[in-house]
C-alpha positions in Angstrom: 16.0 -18.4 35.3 16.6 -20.2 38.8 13.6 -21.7 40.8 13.8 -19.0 43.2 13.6 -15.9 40.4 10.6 -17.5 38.4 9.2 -17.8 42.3 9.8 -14.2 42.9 8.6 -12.7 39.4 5.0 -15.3 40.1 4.6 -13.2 43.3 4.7 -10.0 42.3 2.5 -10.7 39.0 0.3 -11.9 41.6 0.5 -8.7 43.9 -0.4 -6.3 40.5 -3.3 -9.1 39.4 -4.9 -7.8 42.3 -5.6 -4.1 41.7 -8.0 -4.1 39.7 -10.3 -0.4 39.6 -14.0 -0.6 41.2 -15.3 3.0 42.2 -18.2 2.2 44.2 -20.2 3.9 41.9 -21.5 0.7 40.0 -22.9 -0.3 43.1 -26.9 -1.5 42.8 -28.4 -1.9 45.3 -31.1 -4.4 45.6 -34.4 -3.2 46.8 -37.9 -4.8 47.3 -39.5 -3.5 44.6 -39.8 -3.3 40.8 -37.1 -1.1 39.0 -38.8 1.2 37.2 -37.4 4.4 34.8 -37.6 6.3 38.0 -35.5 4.1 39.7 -32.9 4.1 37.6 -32.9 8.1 37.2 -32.8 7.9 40.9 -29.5 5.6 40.9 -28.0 7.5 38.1 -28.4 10.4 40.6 -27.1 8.8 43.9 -24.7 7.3 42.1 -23.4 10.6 40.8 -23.7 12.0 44.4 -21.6 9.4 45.6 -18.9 9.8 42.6 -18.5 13.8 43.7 -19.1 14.0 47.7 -16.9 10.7 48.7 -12.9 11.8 48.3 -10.1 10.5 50.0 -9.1 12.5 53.1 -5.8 14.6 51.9 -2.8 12.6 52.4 -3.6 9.4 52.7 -2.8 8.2 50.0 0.6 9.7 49.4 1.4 8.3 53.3 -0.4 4.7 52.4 1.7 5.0 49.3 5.1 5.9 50.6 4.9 3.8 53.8 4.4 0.7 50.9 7.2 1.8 48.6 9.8 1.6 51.5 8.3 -1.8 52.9 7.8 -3.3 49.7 11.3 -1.9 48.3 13.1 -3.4 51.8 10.8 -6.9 51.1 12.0 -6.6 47.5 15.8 -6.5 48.1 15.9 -8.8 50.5 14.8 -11.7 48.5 16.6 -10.1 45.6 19.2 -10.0 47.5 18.9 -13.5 48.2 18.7 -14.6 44.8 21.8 -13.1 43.8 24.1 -10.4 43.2 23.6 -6.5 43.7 21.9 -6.0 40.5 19.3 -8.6 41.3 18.5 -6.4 44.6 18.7 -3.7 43.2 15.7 -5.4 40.6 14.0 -6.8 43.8 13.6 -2.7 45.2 12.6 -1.6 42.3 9.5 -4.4 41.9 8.9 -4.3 45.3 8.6 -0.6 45.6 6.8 -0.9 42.7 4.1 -3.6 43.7 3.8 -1.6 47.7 2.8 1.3 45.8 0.2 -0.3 43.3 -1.2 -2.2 46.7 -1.8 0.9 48.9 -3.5 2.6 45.8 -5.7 -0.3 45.4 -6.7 -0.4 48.9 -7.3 3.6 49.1 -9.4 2.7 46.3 -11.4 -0.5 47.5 -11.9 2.1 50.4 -13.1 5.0 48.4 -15.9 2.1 46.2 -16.9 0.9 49.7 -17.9 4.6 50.8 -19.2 5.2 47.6 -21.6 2.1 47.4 -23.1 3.0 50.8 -23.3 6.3 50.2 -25.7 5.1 47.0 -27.8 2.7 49.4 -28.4 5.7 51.9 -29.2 8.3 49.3 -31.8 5.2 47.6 -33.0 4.8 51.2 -33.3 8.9 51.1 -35.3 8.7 48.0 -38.2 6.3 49.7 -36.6 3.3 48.0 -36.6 -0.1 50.5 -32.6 -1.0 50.2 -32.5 -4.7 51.5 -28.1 -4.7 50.7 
């Protein structure tokens, strides 16, 4: 494998390393008080709330996603392209498009957890609780 493939396949491993799942819904936030049984019924519950009310708005994914299929496909065949032949472009697309995809779905994501965890900290705030982040 030439310098400039093994370069290519480190950079997209490193582009899917990155999406990793976090829902928000882990969040805990840290208040100034002890964290008592009632506490953590009152998480469980906010975090639930959070889990069911917080959705992506329709679409906005699928256009995220398509939007970095094409870019990442075009990015892909170009340095395939500049590896080598027509199949190796062809490869580069395919990865790319691949990798675009994965991204916009982990950022819809990282998104969605960030939403989630404040909607936790609100609804503990809600619940008396003294949220200091």
């Amino acid at each position: 494998m030439s310098r400039r493939a093994t370069a290519f396949a480190a950079v997209l491993a490193t582009g899917l390393a990155g999406c990793a799942t976090y829902d928000g819904t882990e969040y805990r936030p840290i208040v100034d008080e002890p964290q008592t049984a009632a506490y953590e019924a009152d998480l469980a519950e906010c975090r639930q709330l959070a889990l069911t009310e917080v959705r992506s708005f329709p679409g906005q994914a699928e256009r995220r996603g398509l939007f970095s299929l094409v870019v990442g496909g075009l990015i892909g065949a170009a340095i395939g392209a500049d590896i080598g032949n027509t199949a190796a472009a062809l490869t580069g697309a395919a990865i790319g498009a691949a990798v675009g995809a994965a991204k916009a779905e982990d950022r819809t994501n990282r998104e969605l957890a960030y939403e989630r965890a404040n909607v936790v900290a609100g609804c503990m705030e809600g619940r008396g609780y003294r949220v200091l982040g």
